[in-house]
ZAMI-952818 format. One line per field, with one value per residue (C-alpha): x, y, z; residue number from 1. Coordinates in pm, 1 decimal. Each point is the difference from the previous one (the first is absolute). Example, Ala and Ser with C-alpha at 12.3 -4.5 7.8 and 13.67 -1.06 7.14 Angstrom:
BEGIN
xx: 1230.0, 137.0
yy: -450.0, 344.0
zz: 780.0, -66.0
seq: 1, 2
//
This chain:
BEGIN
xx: 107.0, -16.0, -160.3, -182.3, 79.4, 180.0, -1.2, 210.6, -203.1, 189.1, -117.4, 84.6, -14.0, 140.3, 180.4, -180.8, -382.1, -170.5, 54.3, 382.7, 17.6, 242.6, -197.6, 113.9, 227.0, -235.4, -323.8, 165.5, 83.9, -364.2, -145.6, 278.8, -49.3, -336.4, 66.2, 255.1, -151.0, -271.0, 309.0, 244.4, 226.1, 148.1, 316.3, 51.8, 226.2, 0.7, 49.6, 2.1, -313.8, -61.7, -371.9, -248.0, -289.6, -353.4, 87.9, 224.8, 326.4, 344.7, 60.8, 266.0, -94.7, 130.8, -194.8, 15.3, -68.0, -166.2, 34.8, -176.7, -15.4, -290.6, -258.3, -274.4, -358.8, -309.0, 23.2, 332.8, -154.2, -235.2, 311.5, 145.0, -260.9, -28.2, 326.6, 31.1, -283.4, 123.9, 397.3, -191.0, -247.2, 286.0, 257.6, -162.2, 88.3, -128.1, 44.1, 102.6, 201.3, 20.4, 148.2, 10.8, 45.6, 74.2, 361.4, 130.6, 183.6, 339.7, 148.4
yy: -1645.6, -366.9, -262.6, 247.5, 156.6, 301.1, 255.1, 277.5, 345.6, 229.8, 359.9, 224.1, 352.2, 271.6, 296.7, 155.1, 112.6, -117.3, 341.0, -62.8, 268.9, -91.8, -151.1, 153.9, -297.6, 110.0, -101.7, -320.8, -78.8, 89.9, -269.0, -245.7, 60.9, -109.1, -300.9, -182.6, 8.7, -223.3, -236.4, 59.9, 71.3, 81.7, 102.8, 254.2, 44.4, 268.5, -135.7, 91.6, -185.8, -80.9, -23.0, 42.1, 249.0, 22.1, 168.8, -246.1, 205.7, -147.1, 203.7, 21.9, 108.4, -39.1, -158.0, -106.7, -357.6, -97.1, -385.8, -170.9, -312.2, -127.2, -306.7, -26.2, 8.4, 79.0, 382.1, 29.9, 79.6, 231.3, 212.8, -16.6, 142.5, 310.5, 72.7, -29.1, 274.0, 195.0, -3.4, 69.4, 260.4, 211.7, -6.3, 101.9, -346.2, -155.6, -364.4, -180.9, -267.2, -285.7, -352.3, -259.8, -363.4, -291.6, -20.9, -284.1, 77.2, -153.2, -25.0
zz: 1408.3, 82.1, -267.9, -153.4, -336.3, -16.0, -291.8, -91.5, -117.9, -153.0, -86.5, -245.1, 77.2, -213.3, 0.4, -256.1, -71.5, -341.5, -89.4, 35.8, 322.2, 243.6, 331.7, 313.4, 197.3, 315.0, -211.3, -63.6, 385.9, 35.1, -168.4, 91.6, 357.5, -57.6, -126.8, 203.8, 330.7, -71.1, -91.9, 266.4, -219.5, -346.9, -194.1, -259.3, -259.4, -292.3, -325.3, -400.0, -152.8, -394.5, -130.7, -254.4, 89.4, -171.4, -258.6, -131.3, 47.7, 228.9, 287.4, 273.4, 329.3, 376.3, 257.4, 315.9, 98.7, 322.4, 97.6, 243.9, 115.1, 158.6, 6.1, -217.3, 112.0, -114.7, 65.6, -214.1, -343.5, 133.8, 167.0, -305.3, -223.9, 276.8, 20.9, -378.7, 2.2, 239.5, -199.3, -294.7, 75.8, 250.0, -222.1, -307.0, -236.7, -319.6, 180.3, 308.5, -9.2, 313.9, 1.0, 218.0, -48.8, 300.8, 179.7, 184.8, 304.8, 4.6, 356.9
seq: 1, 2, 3, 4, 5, 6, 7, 8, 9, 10, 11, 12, 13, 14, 15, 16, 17, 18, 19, 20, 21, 22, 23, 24, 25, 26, 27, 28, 29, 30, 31, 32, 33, 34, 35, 36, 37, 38, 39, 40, 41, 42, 43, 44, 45, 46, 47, 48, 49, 50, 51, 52, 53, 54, 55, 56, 57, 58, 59, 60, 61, 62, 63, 64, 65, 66, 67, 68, 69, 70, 71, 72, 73, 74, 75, 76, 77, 78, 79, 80, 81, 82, 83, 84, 85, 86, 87, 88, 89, 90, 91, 92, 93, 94, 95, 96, 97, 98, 99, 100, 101, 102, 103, 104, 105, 106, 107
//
């Protein structure tokens, strides 16, 4: 990645529609498999997240979490905001949650 800056993007995908249906693993892979290629390359974990939807109530959910890390250009953001649509629209969800922030690459 040389000088310039890298950032790390992670994606939350969950396991669950708004609706609170379980989402089929395969749908999940789907969208995943989607995603990483234009990185060349990502991990996943599965994890137990804590938030507070819309409505103002906690909730506890799984999710899986893909992170990438890749460098920042000027076609990042709008990636970001189509895969966002596309995680939110095929899975059915209230909201969409992606990070990313700048990493330093420690040899």
């Amino acid at each position: 990645m040389g000088n310039s800056k890298a950032i790390k993007i992670d994606f939350y995908i969950p396991t669950r529609t708004k609706s609170g249906e379980d989402i089929d693993p395969k749908r999940v892979d789907k969208i995943i498999d989607q995603i990483w290629p234009k990185y060349q390359g990502a991990t996943k974990v599965r994890g137990t997240g804590y938030f507070r939807s819309k409505s103002g109530e906690d909730e506890i959910t799984d999710s899986y979490v893909l992170s990438i890390i890749t460098e920042h250009d000027k076609t990042t953001n709008l990636h970001l905001q189509h895969f966002k649509q596309k995680i939110r629209e095929e899975l059915h969800q209230e909201a969409v949650l992606i990070t990313w922030h700048y990493v330093e690459e420690v040899c």
